[in-house]
Residue, then its C-alpha position, 0 to 999 in steps of 0.5 A: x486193213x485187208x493185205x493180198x493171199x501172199x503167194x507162198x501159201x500151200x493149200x494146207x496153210x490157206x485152210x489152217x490159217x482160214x480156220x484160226x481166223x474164224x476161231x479168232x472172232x469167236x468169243x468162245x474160242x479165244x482172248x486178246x492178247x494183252x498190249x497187243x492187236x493179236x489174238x491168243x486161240x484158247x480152245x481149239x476145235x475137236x473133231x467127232x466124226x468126220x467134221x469139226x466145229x469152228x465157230x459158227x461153222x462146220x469143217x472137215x476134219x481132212x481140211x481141218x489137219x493143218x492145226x496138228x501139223x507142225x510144218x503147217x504152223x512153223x510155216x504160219x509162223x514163219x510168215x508172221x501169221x502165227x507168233x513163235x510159241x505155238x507148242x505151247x499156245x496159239x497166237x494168231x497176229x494182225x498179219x494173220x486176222x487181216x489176210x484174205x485167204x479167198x477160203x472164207x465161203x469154200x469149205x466151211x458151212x453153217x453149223x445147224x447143230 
């Protein structure tokens, strides 16, 4: 079940939440949660340079600044798109995977490397 963009999302928050939906569909960078349909983000990306990878893609680390922004995640959270606890350890809910952030091909392009 895919839901609308709610209309309260910043910029910074569309691209944070871009982001943690692409690191939740790779194996390498998250788990299930158990009992649960979220998913717990166990490795977040590193930037080395200017960009970052992402799964299979490659990002900006300016683009990318939401993860290391607290405002950005109380406000994920607040929305129901990131679980409470994300000092400690990101969850990214039902809600979060299944929103369309219209972002999916705007900033983030195919690794080659």
């Amino acid at each position: 079940m895919k839901s609308v963009k709610p209309a309260k999302l910043n910029a910074l928050q569309n691209k944070t939440l871009a982001i943690l939906q692409q690191l939740a569909k790779h194996p390498d960078s998250c788990e299930a949660v158990e009992d649960s349909t979220d998913i717990k983000i166990t490795r977040l990306p590193h930037a080395h340079g200017s960009h970052m990878h992402v799964g299979d893609f490659v990002v900006s680390s300016k683009d990318a600044s939401g993860l290391d922004n607290p405002s950005v995640l109380v406000a994920l959270t607040r929305k129901g798109l990131v679980r409470e606890g994300w000092e400690t350890y990101l969850v990214i809910t039902e809600a979060g995977q299944s929103l369309i952030t219209g972002l999916e091909d705007k900033f983030m392009s195919h690794s080659d490397h």
